[in-house]
C-alpha positions as CSV (number, residue, x, y, z in Angstrom):
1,X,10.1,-80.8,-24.0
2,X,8.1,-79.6,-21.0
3,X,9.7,-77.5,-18.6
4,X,9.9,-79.5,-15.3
5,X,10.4,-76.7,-12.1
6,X,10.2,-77.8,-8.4
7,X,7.5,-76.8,-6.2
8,X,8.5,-74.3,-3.7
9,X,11.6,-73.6,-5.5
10,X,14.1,-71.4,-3.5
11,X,14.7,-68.0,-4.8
12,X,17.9,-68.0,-2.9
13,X,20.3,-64.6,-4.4
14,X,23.4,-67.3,-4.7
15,X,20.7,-69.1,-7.1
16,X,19.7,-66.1,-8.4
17,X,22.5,-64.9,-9.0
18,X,24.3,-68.2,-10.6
19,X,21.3,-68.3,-12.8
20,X,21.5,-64.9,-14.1
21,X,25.2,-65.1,-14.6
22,X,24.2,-67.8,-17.5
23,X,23.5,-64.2,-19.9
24,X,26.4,-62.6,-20.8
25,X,26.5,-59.2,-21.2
26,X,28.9,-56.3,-22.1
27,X,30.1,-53.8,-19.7
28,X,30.5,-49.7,-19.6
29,X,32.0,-47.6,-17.3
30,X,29.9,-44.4,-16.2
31,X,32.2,-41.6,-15.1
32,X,31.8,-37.6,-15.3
33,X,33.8,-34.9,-13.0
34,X,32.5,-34.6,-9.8
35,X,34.1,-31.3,-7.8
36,X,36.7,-31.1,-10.0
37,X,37.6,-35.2,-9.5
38,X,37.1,-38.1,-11.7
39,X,34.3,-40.4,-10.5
40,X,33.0,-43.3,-12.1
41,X,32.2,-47.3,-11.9
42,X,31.4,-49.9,-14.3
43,X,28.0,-51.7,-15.1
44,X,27.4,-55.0,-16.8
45,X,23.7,-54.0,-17.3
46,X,23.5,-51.4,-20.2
47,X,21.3,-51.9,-22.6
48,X,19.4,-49.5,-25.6
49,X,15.6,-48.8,-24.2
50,X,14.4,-46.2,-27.1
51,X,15.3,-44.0,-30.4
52,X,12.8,-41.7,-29.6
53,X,14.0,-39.9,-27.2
54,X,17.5,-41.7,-27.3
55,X,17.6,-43.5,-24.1
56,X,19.5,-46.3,-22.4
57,X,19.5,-47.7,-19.1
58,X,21.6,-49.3,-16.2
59,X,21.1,-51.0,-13.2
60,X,23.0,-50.1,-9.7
61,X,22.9,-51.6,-6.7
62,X,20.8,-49.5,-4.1
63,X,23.9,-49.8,-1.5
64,X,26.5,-48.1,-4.5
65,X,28.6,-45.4,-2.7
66,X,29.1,-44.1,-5.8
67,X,26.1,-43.4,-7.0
68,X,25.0,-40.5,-5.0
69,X,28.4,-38.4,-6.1
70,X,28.2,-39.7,-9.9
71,X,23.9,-38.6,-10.1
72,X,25.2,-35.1,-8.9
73,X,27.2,-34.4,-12.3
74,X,25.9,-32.1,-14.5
75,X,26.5,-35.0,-17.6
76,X,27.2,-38.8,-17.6
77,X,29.8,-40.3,-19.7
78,X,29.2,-44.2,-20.9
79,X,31.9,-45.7,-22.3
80,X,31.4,-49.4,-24.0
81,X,35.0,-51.6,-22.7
82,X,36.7,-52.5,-25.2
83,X,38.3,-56.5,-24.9
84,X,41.2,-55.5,-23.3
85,X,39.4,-53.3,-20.4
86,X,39.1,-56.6,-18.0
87,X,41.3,-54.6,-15.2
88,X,40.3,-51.3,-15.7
89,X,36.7,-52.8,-15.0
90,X,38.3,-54.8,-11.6
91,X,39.9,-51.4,-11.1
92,X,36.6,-49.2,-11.5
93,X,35.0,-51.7,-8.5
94,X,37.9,-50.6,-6.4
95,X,39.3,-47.7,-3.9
96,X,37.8,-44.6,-5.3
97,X,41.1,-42.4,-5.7
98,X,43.0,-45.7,-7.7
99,X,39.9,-46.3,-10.4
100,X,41.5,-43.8,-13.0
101,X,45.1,-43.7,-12.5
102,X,47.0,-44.3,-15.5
103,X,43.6,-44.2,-17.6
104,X,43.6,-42.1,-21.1
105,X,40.7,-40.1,-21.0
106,X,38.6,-37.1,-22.1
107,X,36.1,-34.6,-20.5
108,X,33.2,-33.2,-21.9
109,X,32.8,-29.2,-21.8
110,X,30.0,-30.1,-19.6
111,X,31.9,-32.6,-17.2
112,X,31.1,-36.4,-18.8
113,X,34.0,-38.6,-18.8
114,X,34.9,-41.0,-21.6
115,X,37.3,-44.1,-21.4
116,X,39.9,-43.0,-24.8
117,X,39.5,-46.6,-26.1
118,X,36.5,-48.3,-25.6
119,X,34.1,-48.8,-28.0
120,X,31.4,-46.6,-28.1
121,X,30.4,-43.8,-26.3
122,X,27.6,-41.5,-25.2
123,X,27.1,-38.2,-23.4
124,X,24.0,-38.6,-21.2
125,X,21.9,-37.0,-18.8
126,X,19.8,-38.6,-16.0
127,X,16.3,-39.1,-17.6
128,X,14.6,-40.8,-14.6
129,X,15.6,-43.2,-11.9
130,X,13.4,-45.7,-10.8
131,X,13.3,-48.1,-7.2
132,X,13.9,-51.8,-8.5
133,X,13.9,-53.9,-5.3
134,X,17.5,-53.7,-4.6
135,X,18.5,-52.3,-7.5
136,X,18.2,-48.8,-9.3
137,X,16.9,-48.7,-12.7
138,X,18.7,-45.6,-14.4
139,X,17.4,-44.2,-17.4
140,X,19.8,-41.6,-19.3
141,X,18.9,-39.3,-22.1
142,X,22.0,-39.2,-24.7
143,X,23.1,-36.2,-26.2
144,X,26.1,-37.6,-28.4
145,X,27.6,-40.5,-29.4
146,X,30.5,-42.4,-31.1
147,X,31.6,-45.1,-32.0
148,X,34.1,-47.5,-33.6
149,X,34.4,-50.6,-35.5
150,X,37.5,-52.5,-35.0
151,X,38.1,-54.5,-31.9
152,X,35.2,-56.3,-29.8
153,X,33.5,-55.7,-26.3
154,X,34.6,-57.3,-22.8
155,X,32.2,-59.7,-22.2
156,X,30.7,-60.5,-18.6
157,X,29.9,-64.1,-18.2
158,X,29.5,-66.3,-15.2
159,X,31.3,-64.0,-13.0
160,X,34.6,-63.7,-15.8
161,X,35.4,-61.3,-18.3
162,X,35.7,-62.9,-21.8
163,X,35.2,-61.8,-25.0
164,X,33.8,-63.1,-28.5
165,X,36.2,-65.6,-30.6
166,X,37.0,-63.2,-33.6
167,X,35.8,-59.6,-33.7
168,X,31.9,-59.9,-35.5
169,X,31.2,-63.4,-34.9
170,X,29.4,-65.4,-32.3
């Protein structure tokens, strides 16, 4: 089957954006203690980028207002949602002083935050950041990790959280 596209196809962001919502991904929150308060928001774009050194990445918008408080922690804790963290995720896109009320969580000696029950975690520092049009590719060195095997990921999809059928299958 050949591929048919249309000439002078618009690159609209509502296209754009409907056609990357068609790969669904998992979601993390990123949180450490910034001035002696928690700070943090959640990213649908995580994904492994090397062994050696350990790395990973995310993606932020350039406009994030949380961005420039989170980069100024000493360490970064990423915490993989669990299934059940749909509204902590809606929560950690909402008014800063609200996004950890009521959240079981632990701090790092060194100031990363952790999410109690998601999925995996990992202490990280900021490896490099790089310009990506309107986006911010961040690259973080991790120092730690954990992880557990029961339960499954939230799932981003299409603008909705989801997640897999049974725990381990696709």
């Amino acid at each position: 089957m050949t591929a048919h596209f249309p000439t002078n196809q618009d690159l609209d962001p509502v296209r754009l954006r409907e056609a990357f919502g068609n790969f669904p991904s998992g979601v993390v929150a990123v949180a450490a203690e910034v001035d002696g308060v928690p700070v943090g928001l959640a990213a649908s774009s995580f994904t492994s980028v090397s062994l050696d050194p350990p790395l990973v990445s995310i993606n932020l918008a350039a406009t994030s207002k949380t961005w420039p408080d989170l980069r100024r922690a000493q360490r970064l804790g990423v915490t993989v949602l669990a299934s059940h963290h749909g509204p902590l995720c809606r929560r950690l896109a909402g008014p800063v002083e609200q996004r950890f009320t009521d959240v079981a969580l632990s701090t790092s000696p060194e100031g990363a935050i952790f999410i109690d029950d998601g999925m995996a975690t990992f202490d990280t520092t900021i490896h490099r950041e790089v310009e990506a049009g309107d986006h911010i590719l961040v690259l973080l060195e991790l120092h730690a990790v954990d992880h557990r095997s029961d339960g499954g990921p939230l799932l981003f999809h299409r603008s909705v959280f989801g997640q897999m059928a049974a725990a381990g299958t696709f």
